[in-house]
Backbone bond lengths (Angstrom), bond angles and torsions (degrees), N, CA, C in turn:
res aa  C-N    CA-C-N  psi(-1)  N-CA   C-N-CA  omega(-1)  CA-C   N-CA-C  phi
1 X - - - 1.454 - - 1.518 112.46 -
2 X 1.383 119.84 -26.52 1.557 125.81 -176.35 1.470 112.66 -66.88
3 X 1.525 107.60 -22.40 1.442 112.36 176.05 1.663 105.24 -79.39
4 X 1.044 142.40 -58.65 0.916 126.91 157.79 1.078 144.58 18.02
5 X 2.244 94.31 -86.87 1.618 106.64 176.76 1.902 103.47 -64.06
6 X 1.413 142.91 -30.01 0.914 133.38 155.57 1.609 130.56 -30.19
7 X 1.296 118.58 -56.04 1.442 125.96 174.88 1.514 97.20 -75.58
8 X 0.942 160.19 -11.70 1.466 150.88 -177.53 1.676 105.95 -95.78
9 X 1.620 81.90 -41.44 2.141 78.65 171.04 1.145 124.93 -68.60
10 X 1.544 123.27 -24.49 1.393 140.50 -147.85 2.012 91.86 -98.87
11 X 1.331 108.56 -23.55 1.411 110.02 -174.77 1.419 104.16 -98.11
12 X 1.541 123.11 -19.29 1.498 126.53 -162.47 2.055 75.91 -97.08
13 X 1.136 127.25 -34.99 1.822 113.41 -175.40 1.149 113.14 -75.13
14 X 1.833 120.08 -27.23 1.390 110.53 -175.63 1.777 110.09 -85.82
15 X 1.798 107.20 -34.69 1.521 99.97 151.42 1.427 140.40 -22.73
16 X 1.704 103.81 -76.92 1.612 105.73 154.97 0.721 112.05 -25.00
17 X 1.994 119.86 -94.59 1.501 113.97 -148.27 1.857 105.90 -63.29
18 X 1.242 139.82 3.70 1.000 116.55 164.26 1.077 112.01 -74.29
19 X 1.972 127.25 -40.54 1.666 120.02 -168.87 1.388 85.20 -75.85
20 X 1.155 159.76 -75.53 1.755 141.88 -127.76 1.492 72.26 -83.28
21 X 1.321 174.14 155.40 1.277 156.43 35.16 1.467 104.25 -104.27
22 X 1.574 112.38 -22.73 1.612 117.28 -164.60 1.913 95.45 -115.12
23 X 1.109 128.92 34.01 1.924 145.30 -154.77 1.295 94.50 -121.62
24 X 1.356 143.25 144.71 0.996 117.45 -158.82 2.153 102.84 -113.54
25 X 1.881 96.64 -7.97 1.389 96.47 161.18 1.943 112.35 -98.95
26 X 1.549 104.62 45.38 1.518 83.98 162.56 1.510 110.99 -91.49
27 X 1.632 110.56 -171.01 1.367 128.03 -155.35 1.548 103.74 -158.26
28 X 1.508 106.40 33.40 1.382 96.39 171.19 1.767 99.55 -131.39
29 X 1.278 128.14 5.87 1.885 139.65 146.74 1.283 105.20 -132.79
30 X 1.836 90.24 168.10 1.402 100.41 -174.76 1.407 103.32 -68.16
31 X 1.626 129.01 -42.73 1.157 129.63 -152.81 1.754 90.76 -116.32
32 X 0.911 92.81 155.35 2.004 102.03 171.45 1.342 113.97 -74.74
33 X 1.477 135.47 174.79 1.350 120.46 164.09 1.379 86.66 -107.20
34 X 1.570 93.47 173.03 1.762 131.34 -164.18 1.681 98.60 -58.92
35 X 1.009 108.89 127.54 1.948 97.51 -179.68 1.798 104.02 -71.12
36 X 1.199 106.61 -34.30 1.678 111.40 -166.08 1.699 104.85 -49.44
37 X 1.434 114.84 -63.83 1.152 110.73 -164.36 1.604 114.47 -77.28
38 X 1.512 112.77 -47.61 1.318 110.32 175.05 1.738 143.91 -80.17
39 X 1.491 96.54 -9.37 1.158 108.44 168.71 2.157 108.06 -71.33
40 X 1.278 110.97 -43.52 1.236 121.62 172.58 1.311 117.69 -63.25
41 X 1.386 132.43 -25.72 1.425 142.74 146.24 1.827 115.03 -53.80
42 X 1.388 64.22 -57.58 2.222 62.37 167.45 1.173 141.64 -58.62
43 X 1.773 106.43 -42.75 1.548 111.50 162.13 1.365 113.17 -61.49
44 X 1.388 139.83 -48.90 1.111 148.18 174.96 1.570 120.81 -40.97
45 X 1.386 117.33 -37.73 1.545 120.46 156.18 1.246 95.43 -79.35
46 X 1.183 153.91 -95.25 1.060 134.32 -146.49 1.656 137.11 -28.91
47 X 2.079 89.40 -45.40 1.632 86.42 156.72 1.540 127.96 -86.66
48 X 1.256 110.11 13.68 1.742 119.74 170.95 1.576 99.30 -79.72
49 X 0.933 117.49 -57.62 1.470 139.66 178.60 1.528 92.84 -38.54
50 X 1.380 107.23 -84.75 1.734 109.29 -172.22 1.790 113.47 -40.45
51 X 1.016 94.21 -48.81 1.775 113.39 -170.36 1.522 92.12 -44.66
52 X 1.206 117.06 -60.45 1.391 150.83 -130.67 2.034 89.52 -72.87
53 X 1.637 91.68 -55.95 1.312 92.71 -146.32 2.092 85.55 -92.12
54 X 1.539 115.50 14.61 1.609 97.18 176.70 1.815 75.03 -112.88
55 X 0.547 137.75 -35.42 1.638 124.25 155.44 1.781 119.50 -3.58
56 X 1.335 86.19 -77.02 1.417 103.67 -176.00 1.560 126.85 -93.48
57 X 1.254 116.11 -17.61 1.555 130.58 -168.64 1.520 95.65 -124.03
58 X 1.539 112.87 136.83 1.621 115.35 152.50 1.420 110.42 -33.07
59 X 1.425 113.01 174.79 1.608 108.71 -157.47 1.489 107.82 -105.28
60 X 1.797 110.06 -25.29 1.587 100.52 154.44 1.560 128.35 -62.42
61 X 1.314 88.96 -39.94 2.008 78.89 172.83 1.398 122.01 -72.86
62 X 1.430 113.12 -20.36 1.472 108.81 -158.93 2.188 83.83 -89.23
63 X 1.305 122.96 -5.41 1.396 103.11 -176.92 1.420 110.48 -94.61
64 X 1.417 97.15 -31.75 1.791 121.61 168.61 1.603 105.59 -44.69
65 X 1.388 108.17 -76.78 1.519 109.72 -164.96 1.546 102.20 -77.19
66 X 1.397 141.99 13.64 1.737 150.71 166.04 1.778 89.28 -85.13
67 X 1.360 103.58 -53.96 1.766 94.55 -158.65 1.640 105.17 -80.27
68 X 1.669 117.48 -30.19 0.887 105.81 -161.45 1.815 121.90 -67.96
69 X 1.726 86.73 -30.75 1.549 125.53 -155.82 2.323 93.16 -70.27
70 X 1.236 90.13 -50.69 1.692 114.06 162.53 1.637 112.11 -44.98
71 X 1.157 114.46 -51.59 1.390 126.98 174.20 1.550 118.78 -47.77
72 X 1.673 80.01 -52.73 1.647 78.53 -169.17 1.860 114.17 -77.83
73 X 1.451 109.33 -30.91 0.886 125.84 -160.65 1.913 103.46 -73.02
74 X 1.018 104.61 -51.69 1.689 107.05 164.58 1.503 112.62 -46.58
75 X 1.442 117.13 -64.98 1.508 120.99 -172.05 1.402 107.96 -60.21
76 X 1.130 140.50 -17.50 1.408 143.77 167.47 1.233 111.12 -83.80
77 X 1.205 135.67 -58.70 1.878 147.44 -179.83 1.310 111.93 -3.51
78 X 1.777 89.89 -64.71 1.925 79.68 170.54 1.303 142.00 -79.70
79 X 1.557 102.65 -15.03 1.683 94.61 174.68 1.715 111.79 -81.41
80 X 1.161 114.68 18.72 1.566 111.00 176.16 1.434 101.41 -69.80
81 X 1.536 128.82 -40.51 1.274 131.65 -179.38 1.599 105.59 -52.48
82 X 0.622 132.24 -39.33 1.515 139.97 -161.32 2.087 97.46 -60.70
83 X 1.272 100.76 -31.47 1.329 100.00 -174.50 1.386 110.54 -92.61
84 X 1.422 140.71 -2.91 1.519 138.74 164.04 1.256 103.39 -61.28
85 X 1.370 104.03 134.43 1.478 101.40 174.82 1.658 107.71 -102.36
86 X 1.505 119.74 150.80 1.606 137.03 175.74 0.975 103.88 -124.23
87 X 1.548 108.64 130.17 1.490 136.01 -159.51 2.094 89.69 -128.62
């Protein structure tokens, strides 16, 4: 089951960084990506993710560890920039 919450996180991180990558104040490219295509990629993992994890988990945990896992993953997003280095 631990593999699992792994593949659900790994789809709820590439979600994120797709919405803050396609935002038009991110800071991790020069240019943003296109909102049309990747924001719609993004919701789409996200509800793979959800699907995924009431799939496999009772439906309080699987909404618990969707929102919580979401939580964290947004409130962090932007300080990933902080670690590119400029030369």
């Amino acid at each position: 089951m631990m593999i699992w919450h792994g593949v659900y996180f790994l789809l709820i991180c590439t979600s994120a960084a797709l919405i803050y990558a396609s935002h038009k104040n991110q800071l991790w490219l020069t240019k943003p990506l296109a909102i049309k295509p990747w924001r719609y990629v993004a919701l789409s993992l996200q509800l793979v993710a959800l699907g995924g994890e009431l799939a496999v988990f009772t439906t309080t945990s699987a909404i618990f560890g969707w929102l919580a896992m979401n939580m964290l993953v947004f409130t962090c997003m932007p300080f990933v920039s902080l670690f590119k280095r400029t030369h």
